[in-house]
N, C-alpha and C positions, 0 to 999 in steps of 0.2 A: 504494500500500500504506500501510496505517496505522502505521506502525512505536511501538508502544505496549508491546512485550513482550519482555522482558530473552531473553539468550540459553537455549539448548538441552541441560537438563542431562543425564546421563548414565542412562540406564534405571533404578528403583529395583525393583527382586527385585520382582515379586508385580505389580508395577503395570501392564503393558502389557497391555493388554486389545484385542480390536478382532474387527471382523469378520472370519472366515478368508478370504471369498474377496477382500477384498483389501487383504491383510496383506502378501502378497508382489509386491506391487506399489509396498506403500513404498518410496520415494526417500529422500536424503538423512534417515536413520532413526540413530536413536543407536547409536553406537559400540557392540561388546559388550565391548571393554575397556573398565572408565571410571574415570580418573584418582583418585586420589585425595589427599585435601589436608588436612594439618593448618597451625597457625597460623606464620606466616612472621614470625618477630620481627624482621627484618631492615624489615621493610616494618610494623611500628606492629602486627605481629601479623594481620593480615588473612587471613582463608582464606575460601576459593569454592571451588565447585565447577561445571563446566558443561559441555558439550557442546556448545554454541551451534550452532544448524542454520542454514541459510540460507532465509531466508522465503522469499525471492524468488530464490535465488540457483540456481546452474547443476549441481544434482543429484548433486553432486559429496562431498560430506560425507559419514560417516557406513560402518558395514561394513554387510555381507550376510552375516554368520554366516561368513565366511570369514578365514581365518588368515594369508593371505599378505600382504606386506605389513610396515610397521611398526605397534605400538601406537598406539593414539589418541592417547595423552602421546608418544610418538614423532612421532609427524604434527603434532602442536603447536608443537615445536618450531621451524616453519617458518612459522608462526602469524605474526599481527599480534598487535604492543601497540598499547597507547591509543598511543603516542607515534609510530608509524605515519600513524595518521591523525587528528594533529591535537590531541589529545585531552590536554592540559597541567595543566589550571588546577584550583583548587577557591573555593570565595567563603567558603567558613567558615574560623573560625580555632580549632574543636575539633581534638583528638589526632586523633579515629578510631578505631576498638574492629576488633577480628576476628570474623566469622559466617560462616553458612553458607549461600548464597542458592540456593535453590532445591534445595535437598538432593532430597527429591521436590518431582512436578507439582503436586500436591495443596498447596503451599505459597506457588502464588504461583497469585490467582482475579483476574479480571476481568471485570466488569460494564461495559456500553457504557453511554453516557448518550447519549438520544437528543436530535433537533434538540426538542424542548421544554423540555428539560434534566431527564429524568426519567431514575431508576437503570432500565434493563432486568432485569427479573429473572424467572424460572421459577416462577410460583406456582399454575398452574391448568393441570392435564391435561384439563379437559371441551371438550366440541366447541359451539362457539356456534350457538344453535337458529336455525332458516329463520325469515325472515320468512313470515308468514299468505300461501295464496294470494291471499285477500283482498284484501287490501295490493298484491300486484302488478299493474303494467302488464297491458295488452291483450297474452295471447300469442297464439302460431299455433294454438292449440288453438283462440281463438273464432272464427275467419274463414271454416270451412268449414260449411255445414247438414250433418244428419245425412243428408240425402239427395245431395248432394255426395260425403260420406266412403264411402256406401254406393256408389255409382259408382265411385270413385276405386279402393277394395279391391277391384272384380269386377276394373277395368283391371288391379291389381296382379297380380293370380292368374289372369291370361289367359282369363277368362270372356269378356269380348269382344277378341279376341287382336291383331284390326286395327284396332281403335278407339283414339280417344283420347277423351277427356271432356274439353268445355269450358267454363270456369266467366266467366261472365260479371262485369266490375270495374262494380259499382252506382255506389257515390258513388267515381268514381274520381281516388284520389292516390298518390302515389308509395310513400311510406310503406302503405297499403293491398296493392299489386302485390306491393311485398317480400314483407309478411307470409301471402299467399297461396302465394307460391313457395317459402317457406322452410317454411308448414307441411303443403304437398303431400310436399317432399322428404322433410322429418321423417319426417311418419306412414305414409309410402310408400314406404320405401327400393325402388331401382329405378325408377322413375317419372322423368321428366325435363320441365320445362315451359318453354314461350315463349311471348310475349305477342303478340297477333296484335288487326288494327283492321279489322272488320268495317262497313262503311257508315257508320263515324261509333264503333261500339259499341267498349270494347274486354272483349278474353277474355283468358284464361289457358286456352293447351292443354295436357292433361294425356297423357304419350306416353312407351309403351316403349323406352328408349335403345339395350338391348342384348338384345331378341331374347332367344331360348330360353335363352342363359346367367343372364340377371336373373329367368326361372320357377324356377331353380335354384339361385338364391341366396333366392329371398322366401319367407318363414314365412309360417305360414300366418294368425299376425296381425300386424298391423302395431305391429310396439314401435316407442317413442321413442329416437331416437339414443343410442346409451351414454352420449354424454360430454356430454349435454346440460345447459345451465348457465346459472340462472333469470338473469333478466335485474336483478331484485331484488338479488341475490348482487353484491358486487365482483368483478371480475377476477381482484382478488390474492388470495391467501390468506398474510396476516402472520401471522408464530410468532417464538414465543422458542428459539433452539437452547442447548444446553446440552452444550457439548461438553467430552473430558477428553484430554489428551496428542495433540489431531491439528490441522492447523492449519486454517485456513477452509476454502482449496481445498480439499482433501483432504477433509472432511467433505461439501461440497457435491457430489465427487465420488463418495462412496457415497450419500447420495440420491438422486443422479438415476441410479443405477446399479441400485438398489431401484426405484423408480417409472417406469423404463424411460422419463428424458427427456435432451433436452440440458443440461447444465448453466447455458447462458446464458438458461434459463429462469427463473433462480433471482437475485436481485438483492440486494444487502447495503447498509451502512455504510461499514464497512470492517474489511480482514481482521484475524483477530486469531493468534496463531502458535501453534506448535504446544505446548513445556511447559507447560501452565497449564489449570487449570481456567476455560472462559472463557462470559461469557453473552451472546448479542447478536440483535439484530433482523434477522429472513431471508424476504424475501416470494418469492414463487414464482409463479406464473400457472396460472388456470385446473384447480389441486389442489384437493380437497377437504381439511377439517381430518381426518375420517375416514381418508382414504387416508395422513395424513402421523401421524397421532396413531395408526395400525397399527400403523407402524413403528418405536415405542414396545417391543412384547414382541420385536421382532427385533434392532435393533443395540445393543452394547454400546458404552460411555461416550459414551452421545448420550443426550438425553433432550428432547422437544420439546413444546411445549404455548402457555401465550396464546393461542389461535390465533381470530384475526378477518377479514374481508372486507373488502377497501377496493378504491378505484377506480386507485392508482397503483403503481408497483413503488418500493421504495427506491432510492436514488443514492448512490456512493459521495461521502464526505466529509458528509454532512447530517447527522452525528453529533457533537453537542457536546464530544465528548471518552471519556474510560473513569474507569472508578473500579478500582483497585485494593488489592487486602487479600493483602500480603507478611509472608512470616514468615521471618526471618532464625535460622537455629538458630544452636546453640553458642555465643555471642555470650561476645566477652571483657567485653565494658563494661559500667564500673559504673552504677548509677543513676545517678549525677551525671552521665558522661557522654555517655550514654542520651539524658538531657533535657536537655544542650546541644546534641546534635547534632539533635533530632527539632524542637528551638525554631528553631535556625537555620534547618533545611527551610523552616519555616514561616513567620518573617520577612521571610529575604530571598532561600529558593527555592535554584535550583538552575542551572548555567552550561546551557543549551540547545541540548546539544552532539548532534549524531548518533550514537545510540549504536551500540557494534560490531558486530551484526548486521546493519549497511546494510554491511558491507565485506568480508561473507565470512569463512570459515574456509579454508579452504584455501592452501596456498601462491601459488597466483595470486588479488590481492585485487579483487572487483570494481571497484573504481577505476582499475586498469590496463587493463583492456579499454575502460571508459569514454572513460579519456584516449585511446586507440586509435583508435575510434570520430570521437569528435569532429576526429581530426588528420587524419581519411578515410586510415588504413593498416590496409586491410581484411587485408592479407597478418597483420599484429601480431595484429589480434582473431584470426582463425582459430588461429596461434599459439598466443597465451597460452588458447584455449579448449580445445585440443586434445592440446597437445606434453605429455609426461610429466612430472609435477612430484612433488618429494620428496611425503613423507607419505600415512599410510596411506589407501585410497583403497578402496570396495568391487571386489573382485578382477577383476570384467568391466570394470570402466573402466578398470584400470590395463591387462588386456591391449587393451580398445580403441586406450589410447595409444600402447602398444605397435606396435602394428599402422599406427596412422597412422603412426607416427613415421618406423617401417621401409620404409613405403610410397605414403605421401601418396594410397593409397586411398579413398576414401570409403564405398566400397561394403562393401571388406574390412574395416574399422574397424568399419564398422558391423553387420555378422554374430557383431562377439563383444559386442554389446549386448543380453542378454536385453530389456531396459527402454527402449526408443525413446523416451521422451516426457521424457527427461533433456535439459538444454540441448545436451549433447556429440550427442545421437543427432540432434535438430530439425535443428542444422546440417550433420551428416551426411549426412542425407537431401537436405537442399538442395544439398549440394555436389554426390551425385549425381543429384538430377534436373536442373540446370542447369549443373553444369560447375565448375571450378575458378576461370576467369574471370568467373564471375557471383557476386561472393562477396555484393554488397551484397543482389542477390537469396534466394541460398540464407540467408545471414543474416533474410530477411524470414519464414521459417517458423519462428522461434522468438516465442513470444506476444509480443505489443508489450508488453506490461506488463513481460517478463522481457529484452527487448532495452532499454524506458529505464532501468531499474531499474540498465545499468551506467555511462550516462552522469548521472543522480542520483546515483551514488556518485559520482563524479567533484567534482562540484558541492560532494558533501558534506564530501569532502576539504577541499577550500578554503575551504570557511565556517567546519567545526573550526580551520584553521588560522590563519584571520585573524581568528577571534574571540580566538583563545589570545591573538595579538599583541596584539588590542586592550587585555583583561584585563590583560595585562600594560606596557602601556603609560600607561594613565589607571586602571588599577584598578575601582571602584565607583562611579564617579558618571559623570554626562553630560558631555562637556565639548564647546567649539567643536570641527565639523567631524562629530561623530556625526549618524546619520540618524534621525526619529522619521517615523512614519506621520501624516497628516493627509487623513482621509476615501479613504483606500485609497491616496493620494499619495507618496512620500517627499520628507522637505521637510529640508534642513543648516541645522543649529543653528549659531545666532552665537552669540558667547560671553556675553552678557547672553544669552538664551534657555537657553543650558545651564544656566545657574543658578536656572531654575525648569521643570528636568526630573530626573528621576531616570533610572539607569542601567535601572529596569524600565520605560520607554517606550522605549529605545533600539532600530533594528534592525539587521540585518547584511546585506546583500546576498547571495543566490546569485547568480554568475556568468552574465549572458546579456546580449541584446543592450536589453534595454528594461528597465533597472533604473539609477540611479545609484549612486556607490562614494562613502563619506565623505571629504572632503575635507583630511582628516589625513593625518599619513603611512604609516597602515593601508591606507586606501582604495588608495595607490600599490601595497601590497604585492601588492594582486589583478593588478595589470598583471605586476609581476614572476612573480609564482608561475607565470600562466601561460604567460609566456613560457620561462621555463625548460622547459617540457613541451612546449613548440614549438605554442603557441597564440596568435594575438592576441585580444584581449579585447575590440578594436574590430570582429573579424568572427565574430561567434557563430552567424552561420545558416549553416545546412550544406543541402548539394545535396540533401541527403535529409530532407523537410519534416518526419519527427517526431523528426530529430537536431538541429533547429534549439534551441540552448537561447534562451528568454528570460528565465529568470531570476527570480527573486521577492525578497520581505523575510522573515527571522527574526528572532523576538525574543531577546536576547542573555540575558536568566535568563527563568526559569518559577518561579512560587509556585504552590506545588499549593494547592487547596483541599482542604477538609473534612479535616486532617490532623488526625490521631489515630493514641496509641501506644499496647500496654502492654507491659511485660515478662513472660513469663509459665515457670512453671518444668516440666518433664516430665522422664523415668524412660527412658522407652520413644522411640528416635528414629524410627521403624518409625510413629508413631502421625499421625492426621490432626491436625494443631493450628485448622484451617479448618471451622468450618460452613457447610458447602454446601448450595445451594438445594437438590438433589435428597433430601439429607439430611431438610432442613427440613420436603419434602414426603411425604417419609414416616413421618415422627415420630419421626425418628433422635433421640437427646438430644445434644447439646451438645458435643466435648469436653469433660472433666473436666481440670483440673491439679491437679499436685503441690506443694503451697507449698513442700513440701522435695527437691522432684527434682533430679537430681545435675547435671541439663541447663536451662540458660535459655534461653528465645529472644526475641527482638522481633520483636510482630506491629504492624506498620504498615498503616494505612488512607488511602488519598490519592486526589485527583484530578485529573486533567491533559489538555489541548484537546489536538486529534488531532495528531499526527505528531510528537508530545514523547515522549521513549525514559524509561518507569519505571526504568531500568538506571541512565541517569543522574541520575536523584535519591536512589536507595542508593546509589549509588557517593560522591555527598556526604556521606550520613549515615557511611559505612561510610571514607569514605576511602581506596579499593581499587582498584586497577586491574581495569576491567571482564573484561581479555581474557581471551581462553580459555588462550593461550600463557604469560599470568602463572599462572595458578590450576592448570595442570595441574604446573608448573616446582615449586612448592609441594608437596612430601613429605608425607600425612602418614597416620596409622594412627588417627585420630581413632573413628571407629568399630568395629574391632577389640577 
């Protein structure tokens, strides 16, 4: 997962838009209570607000229009802070002002940048013209005479009912036999052929497969297959999506639910989440731009277009990075210190910390199953995925838990799940098709991607944690015993060395088996951390080949590029502060501001290489504790 998008604010009146049939199928969906916050003087004045969903996390978040239960600001309570996992330090030495991030979706947009290093953006609805047939390869259309086809159609419509028609291979090659067999099939649905060697000659026989049932299926002329697809044409068919408040999956989900395909037909960058207006590159197979560009006057807050033919699908990670354009309302800060806090962004970046949506909302954080996982106590993960936990929870999960708890059922747990395809239902299902003593098994029907997703949090625990030490150990510069990268390598600085490196080439280790720890008394800290969770750090591969961690390098800050700020003033909190592509392509005008509006905000434009948290570089500018458990704990009637 691309972890690039601040947490999950709270529904804004008017905003929720989406397909009806399947609206109730959303998962982890924002709370219908939703906190609210004014400015916390205790904390430098800081107010947020959010909802933070879990991108990847175990469907567990969030109500279903149901009342039982505690409040969303109630269920927070049981929340994670930054200081949970990790999450300590800041590199500037501004105040910090108080805003409002993410008040609506509509306030915080992202654009992908692709592997060229180009913005991705929505600028063109038209369908890209066919190449000339001209232009095209030899197809199945030229390989048969017209005295051939005339044959072939009488076989097709049972004028000679026992026959078969043999077509003799002239200049015979391989590539030739294909395209005889494929254009028989084509223009003769029903017809069946094999290649037969006659005294040296060879033929293609052309032959009834299925009898009286294929006179009953054949028209009475021969069309070209429906789904036929010029050989001229790419594969793929690449588009720009333009989605509003839903997260990747979930969009590709209603696509291929519309165009009646599997989803893993459909190939990305990487995911972008669900509050935010977001733009990015989505190839699909063997779609037409027509079939996809329909789909245009049908779903609401999607909007899709660019659309071109290429030969390959996308890969996740081939994505230079996103560009983001966040607008912070209510804002206490003055201009002065506005433009210390947006200069420092800009100099010396931001601590490259995991931001809080890798670790869950709920009272069980995904780091604890992780660590679970990894210690092979499959008894613990079933546990903490399953047992009842404080916090308001949508009302079929809470009685699911209910039901296990009282029963260690599987089967009866999982009758009070309207919604199966939640982490809680996957492992349910498994539990009962294989048994209670098969957990690593029943564990395996949940997506791989949502099964490492809790051993990466794990990981990411620790890196927040020993990066903190580090910061706070040596501060801002390199010094002996830090790691820098050398051609993909890591290689420990001597201390002559440190002294012609900067703190922004330094990395940090994730915990695994094929990575080294810096040679400071940080580096020790990894050994300690995980031994206290009852790990050793000299044996990171596990019996179960995709729990094995190995491990990687981060970099300890991030300098965004392309930063740019301004302040800008509004009347109306209701209103969009964002020009958006879809806007743009309609000839929407502009926002307008009020030079004297009673409300300021800061709208920030930045960019940042994949799996950098935008959370964590307002959280610099802003000074603020990201979590949800801070900003809901914050009182306030700001909008009243």
């Amino acid at each position: 997962m691309e972890e690039t998008e601040p947490m999950l604010a709270p529904a804004q009146g008017g905003e929720k838009r989406g397909c009806p049939e399947e609206e109730a199928e959303e998962e982890g969906d924002v709370p219908t209570k939703r906190p609210r916050v004014q400015k916390d003087q205790k904390n430098g004045g800081h107010s947020h607000r959010d909802a933070e969903g879990e991108p990847e996390g175990d469907g567990s978040a969030g109500e279903d229009g149901e009342e039982d239960g505690e409040t969303f600001a109630d269920m927070m309570k049981h929340g994670l802070t930054e200081l949970d996992v990790g999450i300590l330090k800041f590199v500037s030495d501004h105040e910090g002002f108080s805003g409002i991030l993410k008040e609506r979706y509509s306030d915080f947009v992202v654009h992908e940048i692709n592997k060229q290093g180009k913005t991705v953006r929505l600028d063109d609805l038209s369908i890209p013209p066919e190449v000339p047939e001209a232009q095209q390869p030899l197809e199945e259309s030229d390989v048969l005479t017209e005295e051939q086809k005339q044959q072939l159609g009488e076989l097709q419509l049972f004028k000679n009912k026992e026959g078969n028609v043999s077509i003799e291979v002239v200049d015979d090659t391989k590539e030739k036999r294909t395209l005889i067999h494929k254009a028989i099939k084509t223009q003769f649905p029903g017809l069946e052929t094999k290649t037969e060697e006659r005294e040296g000659r060879k033929f293609i026989v052309a032959y009834h497969a299925a009898g009286k049932k294929a006179l009953a299926e054949v028209k009475t002329t021969a069309a070209p297959r429906k789904h036929s697809w010029p050989k001229s044409r790419g594969s793929f068919c690449h588009f720009v999506m333009y989605k509003e408040n839903k997260d990747t999956m979930d969009a590709i989900n209603v696509l291929s639910k519309f165009l009646r395909l599997r989803p893993n037909l459909f190939s990305y960058m990487g995911t972008k989440d669900k509050r935010a207006i977001t733009v990015q590159e989505i190839a699909v197979l063997k779609i037409t731009a027509e079939r996809l560009a329909h789909l245009n006057k049908c779903l609401m807050n999607f909007k899709l277009g660019n659309f071109c033919y290429k030969n390959h699908p996308l890969k996740l990670g081939e994505l230079q990075g996103n560009n983001f354009t966040v607008v912070i309302r209510n804002i206490s800060g003055t201009q002065e210190q506005v433009q210390q806090a947006m200069t420092s962004l800009k100099a010396t970046g931001f601590i490259n910390y995991y931001g809080m949506q890798r670790f869950g909302t709920t009272a069980v954080p995904t780091h604890q199953v992780g660590r679970a996982i990894l210690k092979n106590d499959w008894n613990e993960v079933v546990d903490l995925i399953l047992k009842p936990r404080p916090g308001a929870e949508k009302g079929y999960l809470v009685r699911c838990r209910e039901e296990w708890a009282k029963t260690q059922d599987p089967e009866a747990a999982l009758k009070k799940l309207p919604v199966k395809r939640c982490v809680e239902g996957q492992l349910l299902r498994g539990l009962s098709m294989y048994g209670k003593k098969n957990v690593i098994t029943a564990f395996g029907l949940i997506p791989r991607n949502n099964r490492l997703m809790y051993i990466h949090s794990y990981q990411s625990v620790v890196w927040n944690t020993m990066v903190s030490r580090r910061i706070e150990a040596f501060g801002l510069k390199a010094v002996e015993g830090d790691l820098v990268l050398r051609g993909g390598t890591a290689h420990v600085l001597s201390a002559e060395e440190a002294e012609s490196h900067s703190i922004h080439d330094t990395v940090m280790p994730l915990p695994g088996f094929d990575v080294i720890y810096p040679s400071h008394h940080v580096g020790k800290g990894y050994r300690e951390m995980l031994s206290a969770d009852g790990l050793d750090i000299d044996h990171m591969r596990h019996k179960v080949k995709d729990y094995s961690l190995a491990g990687a390098y981060r970099r300890i800050l991030i300098r965004p590029s392309d930063v740019s700020w301004e302040v800008i003033q509004y009347d109306d909190p209701r209103i969009p502060l964002v020009h958006t592509d879809v806007e743009k392509l309609e000839d929407k005008p502009a926002p307008v501001f009020n030079k004297e509006g009673k409300y300021r905000a800061l709208r920030m434009e930045f960019s940042l290489p994949p799996s950098t948290y935008a959370t964590m570089a307002i959280r610099e500018v802003l000074k603020m504790d990201t979590s949800i458990k801070n900003q809901t704990q914050l009182n306030t009637t700001w909008l009243n």
